[in-house]
Each structure stands twice: as structure tokens, then as C-alpha cells.
N, C-alpha and C positions, 0 to 999 in steps of 0.2 A: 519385384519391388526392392529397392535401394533400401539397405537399416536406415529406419530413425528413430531416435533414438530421446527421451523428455523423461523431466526428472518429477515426480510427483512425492511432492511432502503431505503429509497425514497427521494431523494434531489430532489426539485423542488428549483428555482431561485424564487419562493417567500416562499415556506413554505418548511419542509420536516416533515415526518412522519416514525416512527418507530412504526411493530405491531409485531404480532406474530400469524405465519401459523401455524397452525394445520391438520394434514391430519391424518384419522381415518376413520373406516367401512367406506371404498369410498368414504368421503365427504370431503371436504376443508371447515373451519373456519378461520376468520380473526378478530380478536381484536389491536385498535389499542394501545400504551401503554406508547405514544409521539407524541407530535407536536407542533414547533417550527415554528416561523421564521426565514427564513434561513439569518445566519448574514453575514454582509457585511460592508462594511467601504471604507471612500478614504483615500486613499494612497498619504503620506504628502510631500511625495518627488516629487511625478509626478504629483497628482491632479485625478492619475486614479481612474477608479469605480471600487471594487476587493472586492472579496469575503476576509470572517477572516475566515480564514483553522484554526486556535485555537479554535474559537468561535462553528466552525461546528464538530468539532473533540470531543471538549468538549461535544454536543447534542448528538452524537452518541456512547459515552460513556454512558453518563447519560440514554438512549435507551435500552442500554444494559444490564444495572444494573435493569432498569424495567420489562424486560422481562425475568430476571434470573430462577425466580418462575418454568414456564415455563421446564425449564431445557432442550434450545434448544438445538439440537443438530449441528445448524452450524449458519451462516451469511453472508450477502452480500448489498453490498451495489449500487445503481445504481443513476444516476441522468440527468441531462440536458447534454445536447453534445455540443462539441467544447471547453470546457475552461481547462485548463489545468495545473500542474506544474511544472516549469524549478525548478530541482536539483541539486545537486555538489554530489562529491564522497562519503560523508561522509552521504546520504540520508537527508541532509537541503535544504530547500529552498532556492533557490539565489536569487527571485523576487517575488514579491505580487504577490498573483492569481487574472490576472487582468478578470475583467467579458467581457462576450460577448457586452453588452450593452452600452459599453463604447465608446465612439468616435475614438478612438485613428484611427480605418482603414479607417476612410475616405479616398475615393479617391485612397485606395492600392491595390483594385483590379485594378485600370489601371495599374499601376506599375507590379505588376504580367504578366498581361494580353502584355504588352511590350518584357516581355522575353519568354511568354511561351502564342501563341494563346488560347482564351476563348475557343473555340471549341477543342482546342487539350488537353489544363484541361480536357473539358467534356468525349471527347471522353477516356481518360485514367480514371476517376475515376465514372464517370455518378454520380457526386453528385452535384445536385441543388447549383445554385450561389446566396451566401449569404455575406453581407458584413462582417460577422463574424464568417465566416469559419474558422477553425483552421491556414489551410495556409495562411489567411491574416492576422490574429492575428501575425505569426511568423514573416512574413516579415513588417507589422508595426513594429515591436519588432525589428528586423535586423535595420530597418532603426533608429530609436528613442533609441532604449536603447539595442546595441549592447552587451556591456559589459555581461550583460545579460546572452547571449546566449556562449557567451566566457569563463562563468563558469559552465555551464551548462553539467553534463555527464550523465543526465535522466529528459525523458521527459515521463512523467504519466495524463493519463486524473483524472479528479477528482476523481471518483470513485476507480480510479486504485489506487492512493495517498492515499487513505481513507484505501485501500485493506493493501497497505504498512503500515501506520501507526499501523494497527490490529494484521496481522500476519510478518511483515517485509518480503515481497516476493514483487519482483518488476515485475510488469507484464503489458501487454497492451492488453486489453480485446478485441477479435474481432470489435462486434457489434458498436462498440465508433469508435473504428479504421476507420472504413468504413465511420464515418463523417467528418471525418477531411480534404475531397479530399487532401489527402496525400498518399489514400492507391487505389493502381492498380487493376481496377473492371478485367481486363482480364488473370494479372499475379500473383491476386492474393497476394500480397509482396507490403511493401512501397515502392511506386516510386522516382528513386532515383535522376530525375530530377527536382520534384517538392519539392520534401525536401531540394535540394541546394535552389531554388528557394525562399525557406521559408528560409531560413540562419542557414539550420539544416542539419544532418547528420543520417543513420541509427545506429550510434552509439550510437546515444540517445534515441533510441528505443528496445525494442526487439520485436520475432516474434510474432503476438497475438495469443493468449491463447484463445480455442474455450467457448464460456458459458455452464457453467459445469461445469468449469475448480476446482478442489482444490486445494488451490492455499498454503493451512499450515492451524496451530492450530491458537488460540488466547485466552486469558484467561483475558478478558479485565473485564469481569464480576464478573472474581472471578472464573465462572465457563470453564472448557474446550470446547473448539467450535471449528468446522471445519472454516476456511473460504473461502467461496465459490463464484467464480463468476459469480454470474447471468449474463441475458443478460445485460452489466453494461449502455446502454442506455437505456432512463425511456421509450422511447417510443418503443423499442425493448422488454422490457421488457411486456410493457401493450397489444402489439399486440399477443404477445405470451400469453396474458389471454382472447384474442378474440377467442369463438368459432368460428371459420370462419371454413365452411364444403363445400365449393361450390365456381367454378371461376367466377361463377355473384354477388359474396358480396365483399362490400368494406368494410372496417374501417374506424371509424371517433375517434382519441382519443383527447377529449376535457379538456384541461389545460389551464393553460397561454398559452399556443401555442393550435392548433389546427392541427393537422396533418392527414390527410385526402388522404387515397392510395387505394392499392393492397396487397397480401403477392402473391409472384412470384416465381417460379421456375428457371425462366429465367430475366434478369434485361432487360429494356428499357433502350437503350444510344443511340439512330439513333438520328436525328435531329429534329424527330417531337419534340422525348422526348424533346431533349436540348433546343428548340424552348418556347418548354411548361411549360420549367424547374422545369421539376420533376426531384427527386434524389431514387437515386442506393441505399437504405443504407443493410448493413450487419442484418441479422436475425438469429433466431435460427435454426439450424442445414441446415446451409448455405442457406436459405429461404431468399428472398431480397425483402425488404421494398419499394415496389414501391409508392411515395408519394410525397405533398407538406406540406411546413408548413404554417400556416393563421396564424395569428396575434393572433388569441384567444383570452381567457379570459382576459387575460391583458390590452384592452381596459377598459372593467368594473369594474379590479380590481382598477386601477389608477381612473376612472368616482368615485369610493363611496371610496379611499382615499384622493382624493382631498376637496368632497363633503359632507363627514361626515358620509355620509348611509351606512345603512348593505348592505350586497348583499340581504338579502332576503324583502329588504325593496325595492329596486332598481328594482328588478324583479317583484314585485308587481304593484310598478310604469309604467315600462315598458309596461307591460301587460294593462293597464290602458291608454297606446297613442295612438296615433294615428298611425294605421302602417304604415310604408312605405313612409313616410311624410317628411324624410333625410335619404340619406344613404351615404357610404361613401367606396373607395376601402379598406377591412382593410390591405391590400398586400402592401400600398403606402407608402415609406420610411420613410416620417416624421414622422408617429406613431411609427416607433422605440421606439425611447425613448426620448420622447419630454420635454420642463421643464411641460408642462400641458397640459395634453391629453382634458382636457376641449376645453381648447384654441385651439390644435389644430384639435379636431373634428371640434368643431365651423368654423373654421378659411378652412376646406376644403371644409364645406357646403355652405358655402359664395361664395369662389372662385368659385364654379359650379353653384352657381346663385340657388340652394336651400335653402327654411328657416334653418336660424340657430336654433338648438335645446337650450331652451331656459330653461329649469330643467333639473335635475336629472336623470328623468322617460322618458323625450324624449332624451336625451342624452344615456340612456342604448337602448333605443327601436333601435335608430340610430346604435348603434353596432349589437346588438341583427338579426335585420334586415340584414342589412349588411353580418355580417359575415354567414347568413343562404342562403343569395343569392350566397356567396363566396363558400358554398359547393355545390352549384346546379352548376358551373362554372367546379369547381374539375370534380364533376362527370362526367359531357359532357367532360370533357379533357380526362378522363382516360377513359371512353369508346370507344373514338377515338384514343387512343392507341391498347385500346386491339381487336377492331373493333364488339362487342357485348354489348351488352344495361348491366346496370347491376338492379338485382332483388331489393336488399335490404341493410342496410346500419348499421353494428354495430357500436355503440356509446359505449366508454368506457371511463373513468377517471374524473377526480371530477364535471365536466361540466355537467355528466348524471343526476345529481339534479337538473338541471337548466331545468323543463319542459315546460316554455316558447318555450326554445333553441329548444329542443327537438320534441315542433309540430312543430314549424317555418322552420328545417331541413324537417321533414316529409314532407310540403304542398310544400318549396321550390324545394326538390329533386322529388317531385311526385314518393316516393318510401316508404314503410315502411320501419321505424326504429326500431334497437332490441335495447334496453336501456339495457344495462349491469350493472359490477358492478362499484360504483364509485374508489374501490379501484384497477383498474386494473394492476396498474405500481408495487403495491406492491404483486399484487398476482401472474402476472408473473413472477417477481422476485423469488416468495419461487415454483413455480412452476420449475423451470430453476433449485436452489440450489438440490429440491428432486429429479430430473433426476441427477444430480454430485453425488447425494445422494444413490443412485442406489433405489429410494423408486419409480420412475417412470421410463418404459423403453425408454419413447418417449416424446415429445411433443402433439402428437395424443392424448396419455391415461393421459396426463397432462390435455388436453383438455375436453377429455371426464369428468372428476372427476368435470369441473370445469362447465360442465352444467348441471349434476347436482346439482353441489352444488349451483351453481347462473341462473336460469335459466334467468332470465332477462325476459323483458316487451316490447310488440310490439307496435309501436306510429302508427298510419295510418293518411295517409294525410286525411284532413278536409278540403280544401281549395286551390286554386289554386293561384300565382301568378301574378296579372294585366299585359298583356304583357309591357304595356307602364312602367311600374317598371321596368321590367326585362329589356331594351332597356335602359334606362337612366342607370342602374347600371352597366351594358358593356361597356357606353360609356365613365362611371369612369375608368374602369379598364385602356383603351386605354390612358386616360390622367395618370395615375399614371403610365404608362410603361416609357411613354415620359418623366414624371420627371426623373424616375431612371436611366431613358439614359444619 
């Protein structure tokens, strides 16, 4: 096989990364050849938290220009789900791209939930209820800053708007589409009561565009490129670089978020699901993401910027406490986006009548812990959906460096873990452009290229969980339901 060679960018809502895939004699290569912080700014009018579309626009030029050498032959861009931007006719923006993170939806899924029952959301899109769902984003937006949506004749998820700025094609890529519970798990089509609902119209959408899709040229390099739409969610993207060969393996893809499922034939939306609130999302070549998301790395990224430490100082620490000594639900609202994730780890191990973690190194172990009991929680849920035990557990995306994380998962799931690559969101990405690309026929032979070329590392439990831990950190979960109630 002849190198070819496509550049895949990765917005992550704290960093993004641009590399360059390589596929040759059956192997995949990944060089990375950028990585930024993803910029961001408030918005002087509203006080909102919102992404700088110039600042990120600008990195993914600069990306481009670095990988030119290269001489890819396409591009695509994929990132976090739910945020979005409102345009006018003339392709400008009419409003900051305000972030998911931002307060502004308090309280707007009741208001939702008023016109249209929680259950009959569910039942029409099977997408997990998040206070920063797309459809509450709009209807905050409807209520607070109307005008807004009054100018507004296209609405583009991030990635789609990045896709615009490159090749000027307006599109709205499946796989995103399917997080926004805005899009119909049964009829397949934006649902067009719940877009009134949000203070939008299908006019401001179009049909989505399957991942694959080629969507025009671009010549932002200098050089000619296709551009292609991967799966444009990052976690769509990363599962699609999971070997997964068998219906007893889960995924675990470890970010700022932690997303922790199934890949399904068929989606889960009865009421255990809805009950359990896992979400439906859209896959590659109609494959549905059956999943939750955990809080992730983001507790630790916030613990060593508050605190000054690296991560790989923190994790050292960590590993150095005491285990199991605090934990905490990472699922409970207020670690959102707190002013101090200090403060508020602190502040919920108090209120449970546990020691407050008092460094650095028991403040990561407290997440560390946590969130590895958080996947033993997953796992027992989703094998009570599918009603069989599952074998094994693939770990994919930057958290598979973290092998603390990684036995902790092992001994808490009592299942071996396959540690993959850390770069998955970007390999499934150039994996998704070369099937557009006609250089793979499937996802399967996508897959297959990609065990060999990363065969990944098996973690085996070491250690069991003290029941009396396990029983105290259920008994969190139960109290963080009832906050978010």
C-alpha cells in the first residue's frame, strides 16, 4: 500500500492536539505536530464562559501549516459535544460560543421538563440528562438572550463550524447530532417538538452528514486537502479506535470526561436505561454508543492547577496515600465547575463525615479512588442492561498514562484492562477520514490495522476492594442523586 497520509485535529475543552496519521504496509503511525490550550475567554457583555473561535481557528491553521511536509491528503476535525454556533446568512457568528460549563442552564431542565415530560425527552432521543445538553443550552439562550436566536439561519456544532471555516460547506455531522437530545433515536430526523422546545427550528439545521462524509477542498496549508468528517464527536471518534471484538467488552475512554459504555447494534431507552441514565449517542456506521459520562480527569486537572503540581508529581503523590481513606461521588453536580475543586472535594468529604484530604497527593488519591469505584458502578449498571457479566475492559485516550488509574480500574472492576493508545480520539479520527478516503473498506479493517499497530497492554487485578469501601461509596452516590434532585 502507497503512504497516505491525513491530518486529524482533536479539541479537547482543555487542550487540543493536531498530528499526522500515516497509514503504510498495514500499519498506522501517529506523530503529533501541535498542542495547545484550548483558548477560551468571558464574554464582556454577558459575563458568559465561551470558547475564542479566532483563537482556536487560528491553532488549527497553525496545525496545518505544521503538518504540510507531510503532504496530507485530507483533514478533519472532531471535539467535545454539546457546544455549538448560532450564525446569520452571511456565515458570521451572531453570539459567543458560549461553553457547556457555564451556569447560565441552571434550573432549565425544569422549564424544559414543564413542556415536554423528562421521560418523553428520554423515550424520543435515549440521551442521558445533562444540565448542558445542547437543548438546554438553547432554551437558556431562548429565555436570556433571545435576540440571539432571532438572527440566527445556522446552527453548526463546533467541529461542524471549524469544518465551515476550512472548506466553507455547512454540514451537521451525525455522530454530534445524536448528543444534542434534539435528534429522534427512532425517526432518526431532528425532532421537531423538541427544537421548538429549544427556540429553534430545522431550518437551522441541515440533514446530518454520515462520518465519512467529504464534505470540499481546503488549501489552508498552502497545500490541497480534502476535508473530511470524522466521527466529529471525540468520543465517537476514540471508540472507533477501540479494538472491541466481543459483546463482553466495554470501553473506558479516559479524558477530562470519562466515558465508560457498550458499542450496540441496538440502543438501550426502556426505563431501566432512563432510570440508570445512560445515553443513546450516534456511532460509526450507525453503531450506538451505549454509555455514561464520569467527571474524569478534570477533577485532577483543576487539584495540580490550583495546587501548582504536575500531573506526574500528583500521581506519584497519590500513589504514596493512603487508599480509600476519602472518596467522593465524582457524578455529584457541584464538581461541575466549582470556583475550587479543592474546596469542593474538601467540602464533600466533610459533609459525609469523612476526613478532609489535606495535600495534594490525598486530594488526587480521593479522585483517583473515586472515580475507579465509579467504574465498577458503570460496569454492574451496564451489565444489568445487557443481562451478562462483561469479560474485559478497553481503556483508551490520555488517562491510559495514568497507571495508577489503570490498576485501580483493574482491582475495582475485578476484570482485566486492555491499556490502549493514549492517542485514540485522534486515531479514530484519521481512521473514520481513510474509510471517506476509500484507503479502508470498513471500520472492522480500520480496526484490524489498528491492532496491529497498537497492540495495547493488559492491567490484571492485583487486589480486591474492602467491602466496607465499596458500601460507603454507594451510599455517596444515593446522596448526590438527592442533591441533583
Amino acid at each position: 500500500m502507497d503512504k497516505v497520509s491525513c491530518v486529524a485535529i482533536d479539541l479537547g475543552a482543555s487542550s487540543g492536539r493536531v498530528a499526522v496519521v500515516d497509514c503504510a504496509d498495514e500499519q498506522l503511525s501517529l506523530r503529533l505536530v501541535r498542542r495547545f490550550e484550548t483558548p477560551r475567554r468571558r464574554d464582556a457583555q454577558t459575563g458568559y464562559q465561551c470558547w475564542d473561535l479566532d483563537g482556536i481557528e487560528s491553532e488549527i491553521r497553525a496545525g496545518l501549516v505544521a503538518a504540510d511536509a507531510a503532504s496530507p491528503r485530507s483533514v478533519g476535525v472532531d471535539s467535545w459535544a454539546v457546544d455549538y454556533v448560532l450564525m446569520d446568512a452571511g456565515g458570521r457568528a451572531v453570539a459567543p460560543a458560549v461553553s457547556y460549563r457555564d451556569a447560565r442552564t441552571h434550573a432549565v431542565m425544569d422549564h424544559v421538563f414543564a413542556q415536554v415530560p423528562s421521560a418523553e425527552v428520554y423515550r424520543r432521543t435515549g440521551i442521558q440528562f445533562q444540565p448542558f445538553n445542547t437543548l438546554y443550552q438553547l432554551a437558556a439562550t431562548a429565555r436570556q438572550q433571545a435576540a440571539w436566536l432571532a438572527r440566527t439561519r445556522q446552527l453548526l456544532m463546533l467541529p461542524d463550524y471549524f469544518h465551515f471555516k476550512l472548506a466553507g460547506a455547512i454540514s451537521n455531522e451525525y455522530t454530534n447530532a445524536t448528543t444534542t437530545q434534539l435528534y429522534g433515536l427512532a425517526t432518526d430526523d431532528w425532532d421537531d417538538e423538541l427544537l421548538a422546545v429549544a427556540g429553534i427550528s430545522r431550518d437551522v439545521l441541515t440533514p446530518p452528514v454520515a462520518p465519512g462524509t467529504v464534505l470540499g477542498d481546503t488549501s489552508a496549508s498552502g497545500r490541497q486537502m480534502k476535508v473530511v468528517a470524522p466521527a466529529t464527536h471525540d468520543t465517537a471518534s476514540a471508540v472507533a479506535a477501540i479494538p472491541l471484538t466481543s459483546a463482553d467488552e466495554a470501553f473506558l475512554i479516559s479524558g477530562t470526561w470519562s466515558l465508560m459504555g457498550i458499542e450496540s447494534a441496538r440502543p438501550f431507552a426502556d426505563a431501566r436505561a432512563r432510570r440508570l441514565n445512560f445515553t443513546n449517542e450516534g456511532g460509526v456506521e450507525r453503531r450506538y454508543r451505549v454509555l455514561k459520562n464520569i467527571a474524569g480527569l478534570w477533577l485532577t486537572q483543576r487539584i495540580a492547577q490550583e495546587s501548582g503540581a504536575r500531573d506526574v508529581e500528583l500521581i506519584a503523590a497519590a500513589e504514596a496515600a493512603v487508599p480509600w481513606r476519602s472518596l467522593i461521588d465524582p457524578e455529584d453536580p457541584r464538581l461541575l465547575s466549582p470556583p475550587s475543586m479543592i474546596a469542593a472535594i474538601r467540602g464533600l468529604c466533610a459533609e459525609t463525615g469523612q476526613p478532609e484530604p489535606a495535600d495534594p497527593g490525598q486530594l488526587a488519591r480521593c479522585a483517583f479512588d473515586s472515580l475507579a469505584l465509579s467504574y465498577r458502578r458503570v460496569k454492574a449498571e451496564l451489565e444489568s442492561l445487557l443481562g451478562h457479566p462483561l469479560a474485559r475492559i478497553h481503556i483508551g485516550g490520555g488517562g491510559t498514562q495514568n497507571r495508577l488509574l489503570d490498576q485501580l480500574a483493574a482491582d475495582a472492576c475485578e476484570v482485566p484492562i486492555v491499556v490502549g493508545a493514549p492517542e485514540s480520539s485522534l486515531l479514530g479520527n484519521a481512521c473514520v477520514q481513510l474509510i471517506g478516503l476509500g484507503v479502508f473498506g470498513s471500520l472492522g479493517e480500520a480496526r484490524a490495522h489498528l491492532r496491529r499497530s497498537f497492540p495495547g497492554e493488559t492491567v490484571l487485578p492485583r487486589g480486591r476492594v474492602p467491602a466496607a469501601v465499596w458500601d460507603r461509596f454507594s451510599a455517596l452516590g444515593r446522596t448526590s442523586q438527592e442533591t441533583s434532585s
